[in-house]
C-alpha positions in Angstrom: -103.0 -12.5 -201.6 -101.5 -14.5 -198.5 -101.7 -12.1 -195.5 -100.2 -12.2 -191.6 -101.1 -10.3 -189.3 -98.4 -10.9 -187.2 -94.7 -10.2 -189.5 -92.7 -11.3 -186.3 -93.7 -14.9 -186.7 -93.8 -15.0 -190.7 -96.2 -18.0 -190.1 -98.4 -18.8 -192.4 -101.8 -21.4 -191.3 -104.7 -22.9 -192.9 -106.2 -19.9 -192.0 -104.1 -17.8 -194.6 -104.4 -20.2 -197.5 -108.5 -20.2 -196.8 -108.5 -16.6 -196.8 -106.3 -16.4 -200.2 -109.1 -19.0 -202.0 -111.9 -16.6 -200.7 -110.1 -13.8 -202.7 -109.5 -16.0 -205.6 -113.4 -17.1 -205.6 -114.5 -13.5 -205.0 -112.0 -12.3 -207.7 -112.9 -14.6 -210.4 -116.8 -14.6 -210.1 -117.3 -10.6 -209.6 -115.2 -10.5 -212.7 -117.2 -13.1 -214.7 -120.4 -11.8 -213.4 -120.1 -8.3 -213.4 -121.5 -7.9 -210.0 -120.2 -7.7 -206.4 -119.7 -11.3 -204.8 -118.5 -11.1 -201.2 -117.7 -13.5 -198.5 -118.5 -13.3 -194.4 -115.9 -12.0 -191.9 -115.9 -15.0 -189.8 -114.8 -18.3 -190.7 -116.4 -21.7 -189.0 -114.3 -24.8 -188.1 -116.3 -28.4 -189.4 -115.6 -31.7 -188.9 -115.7 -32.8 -192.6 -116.5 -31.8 -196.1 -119.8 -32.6 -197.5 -121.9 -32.0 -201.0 -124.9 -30.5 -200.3 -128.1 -29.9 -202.5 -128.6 -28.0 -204.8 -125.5 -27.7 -206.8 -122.0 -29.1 -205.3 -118.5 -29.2 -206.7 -115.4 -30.5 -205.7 -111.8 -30.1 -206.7 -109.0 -31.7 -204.9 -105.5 -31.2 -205.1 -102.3 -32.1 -204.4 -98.8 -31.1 -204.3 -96.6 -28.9 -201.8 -99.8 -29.3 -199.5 -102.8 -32.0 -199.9 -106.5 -30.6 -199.9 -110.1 -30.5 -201.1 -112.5 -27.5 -202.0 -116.1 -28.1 -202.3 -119.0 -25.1 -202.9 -121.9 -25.5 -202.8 -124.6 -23.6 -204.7 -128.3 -23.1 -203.6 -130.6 -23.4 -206.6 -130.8 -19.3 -206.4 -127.1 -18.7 -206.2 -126.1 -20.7 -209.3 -129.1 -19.3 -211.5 -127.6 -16.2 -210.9 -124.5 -16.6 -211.3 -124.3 -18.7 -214.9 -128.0 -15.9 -215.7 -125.2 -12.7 -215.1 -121.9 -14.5 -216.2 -123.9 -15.6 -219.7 -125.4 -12.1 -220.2 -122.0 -10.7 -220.1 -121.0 -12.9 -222.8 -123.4 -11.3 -224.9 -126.1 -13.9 -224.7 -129.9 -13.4 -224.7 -132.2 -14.4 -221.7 -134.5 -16.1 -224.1 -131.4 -18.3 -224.9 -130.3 -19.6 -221.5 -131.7 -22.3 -219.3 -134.6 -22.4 -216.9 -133.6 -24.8 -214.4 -130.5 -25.6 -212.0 -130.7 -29.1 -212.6 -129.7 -28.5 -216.8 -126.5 -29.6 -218.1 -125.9 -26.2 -219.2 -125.9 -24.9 -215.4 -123.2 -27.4 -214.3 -121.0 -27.0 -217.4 -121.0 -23.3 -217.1 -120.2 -23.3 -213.0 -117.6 -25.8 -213.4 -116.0 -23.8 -215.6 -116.1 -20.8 -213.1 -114.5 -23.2 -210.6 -111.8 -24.0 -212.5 -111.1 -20.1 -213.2 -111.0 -19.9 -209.3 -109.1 -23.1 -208.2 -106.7 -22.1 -211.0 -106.4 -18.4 -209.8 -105.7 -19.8 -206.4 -103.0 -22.6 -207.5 -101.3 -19.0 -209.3 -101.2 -17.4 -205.6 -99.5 -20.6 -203.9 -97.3 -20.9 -206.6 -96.1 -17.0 -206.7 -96.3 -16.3 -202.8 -95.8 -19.9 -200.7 -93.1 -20.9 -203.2 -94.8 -24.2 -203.7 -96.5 -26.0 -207.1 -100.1 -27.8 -206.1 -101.8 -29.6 -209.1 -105.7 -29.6 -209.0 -108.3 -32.6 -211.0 -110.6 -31.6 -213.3 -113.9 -29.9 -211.5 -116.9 -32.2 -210.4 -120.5 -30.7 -210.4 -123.3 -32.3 -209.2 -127.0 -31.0 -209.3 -128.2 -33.1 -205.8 -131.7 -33.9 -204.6 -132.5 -32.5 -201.4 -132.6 -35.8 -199.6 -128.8 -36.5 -201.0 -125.9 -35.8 -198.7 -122.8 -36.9 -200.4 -119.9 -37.0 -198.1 -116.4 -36.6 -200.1 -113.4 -38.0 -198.5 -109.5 -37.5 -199.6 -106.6 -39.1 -198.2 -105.2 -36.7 -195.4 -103.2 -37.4 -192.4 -104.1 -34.1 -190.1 -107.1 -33.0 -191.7 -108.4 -29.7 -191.1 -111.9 -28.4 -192.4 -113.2 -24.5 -193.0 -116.4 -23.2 -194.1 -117.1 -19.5 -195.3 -120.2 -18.2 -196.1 -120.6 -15.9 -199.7 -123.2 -13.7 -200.9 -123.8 -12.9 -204.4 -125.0 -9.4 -206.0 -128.5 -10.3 -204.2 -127.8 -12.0 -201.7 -128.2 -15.3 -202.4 -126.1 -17.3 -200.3 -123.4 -20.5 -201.1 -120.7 -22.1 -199.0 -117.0 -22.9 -199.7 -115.4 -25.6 -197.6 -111.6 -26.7 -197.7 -110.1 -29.8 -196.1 -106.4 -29.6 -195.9 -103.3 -31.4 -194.0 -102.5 -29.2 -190.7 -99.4 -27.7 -192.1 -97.5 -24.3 -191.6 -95.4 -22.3 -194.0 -92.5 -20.6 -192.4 -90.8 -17.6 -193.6 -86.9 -18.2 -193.7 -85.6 -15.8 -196.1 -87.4 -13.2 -198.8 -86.7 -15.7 -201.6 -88.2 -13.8 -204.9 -91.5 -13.4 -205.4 -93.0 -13.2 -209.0 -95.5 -9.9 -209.4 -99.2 -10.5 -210.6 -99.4 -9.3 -214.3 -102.2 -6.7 -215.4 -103.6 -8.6 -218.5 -104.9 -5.0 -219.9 -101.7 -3.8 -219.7 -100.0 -6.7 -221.5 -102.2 -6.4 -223.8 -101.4 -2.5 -224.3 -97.8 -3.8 -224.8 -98.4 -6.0 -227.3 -100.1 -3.6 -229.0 -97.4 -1.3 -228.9 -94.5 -3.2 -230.0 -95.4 -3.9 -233.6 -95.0 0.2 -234.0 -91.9 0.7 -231.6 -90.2 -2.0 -234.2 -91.2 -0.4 -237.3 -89.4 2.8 -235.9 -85.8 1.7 -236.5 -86.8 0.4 -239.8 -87.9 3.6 -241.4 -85.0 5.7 -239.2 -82.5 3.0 -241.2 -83.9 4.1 -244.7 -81.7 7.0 -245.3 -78.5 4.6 -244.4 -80.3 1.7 -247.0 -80.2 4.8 -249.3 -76.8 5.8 -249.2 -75.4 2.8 -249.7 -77.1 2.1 -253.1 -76.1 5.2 -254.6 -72.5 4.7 -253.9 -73.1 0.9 -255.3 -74.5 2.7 -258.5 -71.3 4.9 -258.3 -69.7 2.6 -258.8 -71.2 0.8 -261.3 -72.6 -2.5 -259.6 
């Protein structure tokens, strides 16, 4: 969720949208994994975006607002991560891979990152009032010696890392490159509400036997009717 600290100025800053991603990433991978992934309190400003061994990806997107998201994985952080997401699938460890560097790994991680850059496209759509559109995920497992720089077209750039730790504390990075931008409050506007899939669920459980109530309480009317019919003689 998009916080300010300070109401008064109902500005919003690149600081806000990071924050909002963090939550998303957070969200989506203590979910999947079943364990507690958090990020660090403080935030560091860099120059530019970079994929760095042992696992990167990269997303960028466009829209309302023009940016780039990149994490990168060590080789600990992403065994663990696919290891406990696949477990909690219901798969064996004798089934999943051995190495960060399988094709197996990267599927499965890009997957997770498209679960998060797709949880945070819902925020900026339901609380900045603004569509962004994101590419398909791109995950590379690097050499240590490889330092790919990624580059988007943006015409104020500005560039945040954050440092997360998984369930054992095995550390990645996320980095965002975004156009210097602010989003100004001017009115309340209406804000859609996040949806509790559970509960949705429950609902559409429910309705099937809330709809077969008025049936049966209509059954003595259906009833009626065909005897005076018989009455009188049709």
């Amino acid at each position: 969720m998009f916080h300010n600290n300070d109401e008064e100025s109902r500005v919003l800053t690149t600081e806000d949208v990071l924050l909002s991603l963090c939550h998303s990433v957070t969200d989506v991978l203590s979910a999947a994994t079943q364990s507690q992934v958090r990020f660090s309190g403080m935030v560091q400003r860099i120059s530019k975006t970079c994929l760095k061994p042992d696992i990167g990806c990269f997303v960028l997107f466009d829209g309302g607002f023009s940016g780039l998201v990149v994490i990168n994985f060590s080789a600990a952080a992403a065994m663990e991560l696919y290891q406990d997401y696949m477990l909690s699938m219901g798969l064996s460890k004798e089934d999943l891979a051995i190495s960060h560097t399988s094709d197996e790994v990267s599927n499965v991680m890009g997957e997770l990152m498209n679960q998060i850059v797709g949880s945070f496209t819902g925020k900026v759509g339901r609380e900045l009032q603004t569509h962004i559109t994101q590419n398909q995920p791109k995950m590379l497992a690097l050499n240590k010696q490889v330092m790919l720089s990624v580059d988007t077209n943006l015409d104020h750039p500005e560039s945040r890392r954050v440092t997360f730790f998984t369930g054992s504390n095995n550390i990645f990075y996320l980095e965002l490159a975004m156009d210097r931008t602010e989003f100004i409050k001017i009115h309340d506007g209406q804000v859609e509400e996040d949806f509790d899939p559970d509960d949705l669920i429950a609902q559409a459980i429910q309705q099937p036997t809330a709809a077969v109530q008025p049936a049966a309480a209509s059954a003595p009317a259906a009833s009626s009717h065909d005897d005076l019919l018989d009455s009188l003689g049709i």
